[in-house]
Structure formats: C-alpha cells, structure tokens
C-alpha positions in Angstrom: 116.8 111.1 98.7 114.6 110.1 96.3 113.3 106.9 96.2 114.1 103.4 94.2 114.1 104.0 90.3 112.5 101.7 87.9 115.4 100.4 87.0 116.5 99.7 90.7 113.2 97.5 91.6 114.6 94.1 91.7 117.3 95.9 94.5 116.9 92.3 96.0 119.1 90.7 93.3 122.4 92.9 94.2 122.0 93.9 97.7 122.0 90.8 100.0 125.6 89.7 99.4 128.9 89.9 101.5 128.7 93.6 102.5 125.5 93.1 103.5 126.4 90.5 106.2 129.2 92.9 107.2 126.7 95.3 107.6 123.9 93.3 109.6 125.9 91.0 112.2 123.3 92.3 115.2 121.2 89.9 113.6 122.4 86.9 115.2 121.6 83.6 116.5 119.9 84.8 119.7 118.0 87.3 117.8 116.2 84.3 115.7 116.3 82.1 119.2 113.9 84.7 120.2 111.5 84.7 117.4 111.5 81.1 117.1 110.6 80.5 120.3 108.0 82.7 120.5 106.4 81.6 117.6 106.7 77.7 118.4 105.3 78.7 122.4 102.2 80.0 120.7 101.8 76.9 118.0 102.8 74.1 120.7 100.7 75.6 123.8 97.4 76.0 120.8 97.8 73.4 118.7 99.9 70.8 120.6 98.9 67.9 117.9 99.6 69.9 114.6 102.4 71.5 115.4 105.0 70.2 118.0 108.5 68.3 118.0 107.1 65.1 117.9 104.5 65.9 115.4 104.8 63.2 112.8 106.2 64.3 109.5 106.7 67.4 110.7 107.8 70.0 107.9 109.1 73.6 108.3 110.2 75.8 105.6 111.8 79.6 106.1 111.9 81.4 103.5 113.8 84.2 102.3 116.3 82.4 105.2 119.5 84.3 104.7 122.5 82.4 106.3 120.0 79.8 107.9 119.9 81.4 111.5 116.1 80.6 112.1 116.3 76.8 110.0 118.9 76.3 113.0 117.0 77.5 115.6 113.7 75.2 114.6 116.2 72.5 114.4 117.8 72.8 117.9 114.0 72.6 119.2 113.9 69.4 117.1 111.8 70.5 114.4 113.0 69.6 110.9 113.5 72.8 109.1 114.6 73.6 105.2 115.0 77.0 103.8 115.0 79.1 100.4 117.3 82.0 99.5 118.0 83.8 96.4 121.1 85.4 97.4 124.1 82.5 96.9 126.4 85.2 98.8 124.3 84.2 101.9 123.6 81.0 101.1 127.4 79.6 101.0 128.0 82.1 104.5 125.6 79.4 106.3 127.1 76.1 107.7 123.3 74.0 107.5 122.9 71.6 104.7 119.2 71.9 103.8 119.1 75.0 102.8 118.2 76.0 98.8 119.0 78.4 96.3 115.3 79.7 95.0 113.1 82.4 93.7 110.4 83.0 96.6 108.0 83.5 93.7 108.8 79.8 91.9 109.5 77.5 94.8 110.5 74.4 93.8 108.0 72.2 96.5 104.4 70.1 95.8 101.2 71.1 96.8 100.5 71.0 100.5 104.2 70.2 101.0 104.9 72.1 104.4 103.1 72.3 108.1 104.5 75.8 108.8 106.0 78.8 106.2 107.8 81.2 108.0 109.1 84.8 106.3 111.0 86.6 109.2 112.3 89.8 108.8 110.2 92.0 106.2 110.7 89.8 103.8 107.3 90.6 101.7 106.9 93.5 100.0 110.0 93.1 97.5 108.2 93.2 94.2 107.0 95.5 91.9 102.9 95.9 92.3 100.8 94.6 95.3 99.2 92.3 92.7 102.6 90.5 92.3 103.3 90.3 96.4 99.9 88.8 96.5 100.4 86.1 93.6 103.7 85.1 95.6 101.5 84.7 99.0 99.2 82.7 96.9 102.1 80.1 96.0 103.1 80.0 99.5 100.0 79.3 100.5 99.7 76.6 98.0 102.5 74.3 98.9 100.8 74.5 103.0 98.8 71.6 103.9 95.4 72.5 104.9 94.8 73.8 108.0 99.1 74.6 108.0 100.6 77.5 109.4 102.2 80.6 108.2 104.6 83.2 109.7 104.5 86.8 108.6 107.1 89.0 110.2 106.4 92.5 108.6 107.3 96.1 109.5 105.0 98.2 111.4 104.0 101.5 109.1 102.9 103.4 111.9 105.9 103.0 114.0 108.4 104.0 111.1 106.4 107.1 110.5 107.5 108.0 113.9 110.5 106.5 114.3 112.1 106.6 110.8 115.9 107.9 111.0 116.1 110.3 108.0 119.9 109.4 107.6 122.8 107.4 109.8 126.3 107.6 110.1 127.9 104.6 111.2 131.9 104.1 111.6 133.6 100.1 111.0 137.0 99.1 111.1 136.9 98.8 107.2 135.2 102.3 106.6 132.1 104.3 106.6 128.5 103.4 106.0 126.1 106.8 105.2 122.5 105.4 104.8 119.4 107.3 103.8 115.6 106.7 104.4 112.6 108.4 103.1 108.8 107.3 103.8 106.6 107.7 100.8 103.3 105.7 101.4 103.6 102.9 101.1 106.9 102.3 100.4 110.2 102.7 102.8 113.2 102.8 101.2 116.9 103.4 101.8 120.1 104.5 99.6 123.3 102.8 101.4 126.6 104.8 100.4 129.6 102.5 101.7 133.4 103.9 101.7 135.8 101.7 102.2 139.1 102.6 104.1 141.4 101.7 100.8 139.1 104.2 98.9 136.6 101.8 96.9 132.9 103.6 97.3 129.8 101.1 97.0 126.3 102.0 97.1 122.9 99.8 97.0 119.7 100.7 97.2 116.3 99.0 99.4 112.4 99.5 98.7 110.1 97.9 100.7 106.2 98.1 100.1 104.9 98.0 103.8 101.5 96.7 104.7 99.1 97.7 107.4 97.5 95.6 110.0 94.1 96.1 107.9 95.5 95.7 105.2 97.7 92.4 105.4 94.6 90.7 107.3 92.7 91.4 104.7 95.0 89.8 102.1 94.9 86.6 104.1 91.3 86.4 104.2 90.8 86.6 100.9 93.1 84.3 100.8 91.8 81.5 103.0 93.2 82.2 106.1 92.5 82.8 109.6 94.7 85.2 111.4 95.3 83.7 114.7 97.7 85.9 116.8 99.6 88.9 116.3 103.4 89.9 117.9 104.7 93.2 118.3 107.9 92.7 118.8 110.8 89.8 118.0 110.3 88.8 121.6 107.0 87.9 121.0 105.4 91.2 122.8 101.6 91.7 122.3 101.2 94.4 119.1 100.0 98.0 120.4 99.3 100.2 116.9 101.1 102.7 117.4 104.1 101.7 119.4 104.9 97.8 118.3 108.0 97.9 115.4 106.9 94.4 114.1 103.8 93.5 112.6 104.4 89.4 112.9 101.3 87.4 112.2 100.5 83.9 112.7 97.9 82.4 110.2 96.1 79.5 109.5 95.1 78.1 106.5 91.5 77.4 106.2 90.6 73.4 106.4 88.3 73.6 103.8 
C-alpha cells in the first residue's frame, strides 16, 4: 500500500469514531488498569510527596483520552483526573463527566495547570512535520507545573520493523475488516478497508511518525526535562531495544 496522501494527513479527524470502537474493544478497562498502575507505582514509590493520592491539589490530565478508560482508572486510585479528546464519537461513548472536547495542540488550560500529563497509546506523532509534534510537546509542557510529570506511551520502531504484520484479515459478526501496513522511516501507517455484512464498504486511513529512544530523549531535553524511567511494555516491563513494543517514558520537568 502506499502510504498516507497529503490530503489524508489530518487522518485523525475521520478515523476515531464509532467503527473505530467496534474495531478496538481489546482495549479495555483492565488494559488501562495496567498502565495506570504501573505508572502511579513508579511516581508514588519516587516521589511519594509530589505525586500520590493524598497529594494536595492534586491534578491529572490524559490526553488524547478516548472513551476516558485511563481518567477512570486514576480516579478509582483516588487521583482526580480530566481528559481531552478531539473525537466527539468517543467522547459521548464514555460515561465520566470531566472529560473535554479539544485540539491536543490548543488546550484550553493555564500555565503550570497540571501535576502529571499523560498520552497513552501512541498518541504523538499525528501531525504533519516533526517541528509541529514538537510545538504541541512544548504546550504540554507549558500548562505542567514545574518539576510536574509527564507520560509518553509511544511505539517502539525497532520492534515494528520486526514484527510489523504486512496485512490482516479479521472476521466480526457485522462483516470483514482487511487492514494494511507499510513501514517507511519514520512513519507507520495503515489503510483499513471495512465491509459490512449489508454491503456498505468503509475505508480510513492511519500515519504515525514514530520516534526512537534517542530521538524522543532528546526532544525532552531540549525541552527541559529529565527522563526518569522507561517501560517496555503496558505492564510496566523494563524496555529491552530490540524486543520491548512500547516505548513509555516518564519525564520530569526541570524545576528551574
């Protein structure tokens, strides 16, 4: 397949609606117990008097938060938790209250606003030129207090080199879902061909700039952070180059 057009780079706009929920229900409530608890094990057992449930005025955001399923799991470890999404198709799926309809790039928060930023799931990488990914991680980084937190959960290049699935079959009650992945450095991207059983055809397209381990470090140094940890894996596994599908860092912000 070839990969995203031009005129298929904001892919982000059309794609996370109700066929895409249909399409993603392994990602589930334990799945984002898992992360969340591995991320909050790390902040608590490290930094017990900036970031734990009785941390006054406590503030989490998740961005890019879908149907909510991490802002619920922070909240049933009694952390108060808000999120962003752009997609009101996920939004209105998701039973929390304090969740937002925004543009990751123009969030609608102060300066130094939140103790913790979260982004689970690849969801940096979306936009156009690296210059633009990096202006967004620069707002981010603008409404976290000083010496706050941020969670990066990104895709591992390495291990979709090796592990990429070229193209997938995959059967539902409602029809048939053909999807289609190429690896071009550095972009991964996917053409999702959907027939339903009564004969309607959809099809939606992803692209996904992925970042190395260098390279992503790098990014938050020049932007004023420390990186403090990095997980391999949702369940919080240590990162091994070569092997670890997630590249999920935890920075800090430089109190400075």
């Amino acid at each position: 397949m070839e990969p995203v057009s031009s005129s298929s780079r904001d892919w982000f706009k059309h794609w996370f609606n109700e066929t895409y929920l249909e399409l993603y229900t392994h990602r589930n409530s334990d799945q984002a117990n898992n992360q969340v608890a591995s991320l909050c094990t790390f902040l608590e057992n490290n930094f017990p008097e900036s970031f734990s449930p009785y941390t006054q005025d406590l503030r989490v955001l998740d961005i890019a938060c879908g149907s909510g399923r991490h802002v619920c799991a922070f909240q049933n470890r009694g952390i108060p938790t808000y999120g962003v999404d752009l997609s009101l198709s996920l939004l209105k799926s998701s039973p929390q209250k304090n969740l937002l309809r925004a543009d990751m790039r123009y969030l609608p928060f102060p300066q130094h606003y939140f103790d913790l930023l979260t982004s689970f799931f690849s969801s940096f990488g979306y936009f156009k030129t690296p210059e633009e990914d990096v202006k967004t991680l620069h707002h981010w980084l603008n409404i976290l207090k000083k010496g706050g937190f941020l969670f990066l959960d990104l895709a591992n290049p390495l291990y979709i080199q090796s592990h990429l699935q070229t193209h997938t079959t995959t059967e539902y009650s409602w029809g048939r879902v053909d999807q289609f992945r190429t690896y071009n450095h550095p972009y991964v991207s996917k053409q999702i061909k959907i027939y339903r059983a009564e004969g309607r055809v959809e099809e939606y397209a992803e692209q996904l700039r992925l970042y190395s381990l260098e390279a992503i470090t790098d990014i938050l140094i020049q932007s004023g952070c420390t990186v403090l940890h990095v997980f391999g894996t949702e369940r919080g596994d240590d990162f091994v180059p070569q092997l670890s599908p997630r590249i999920s860092l935890i920075a800090q912000v430089n109190n400075i």
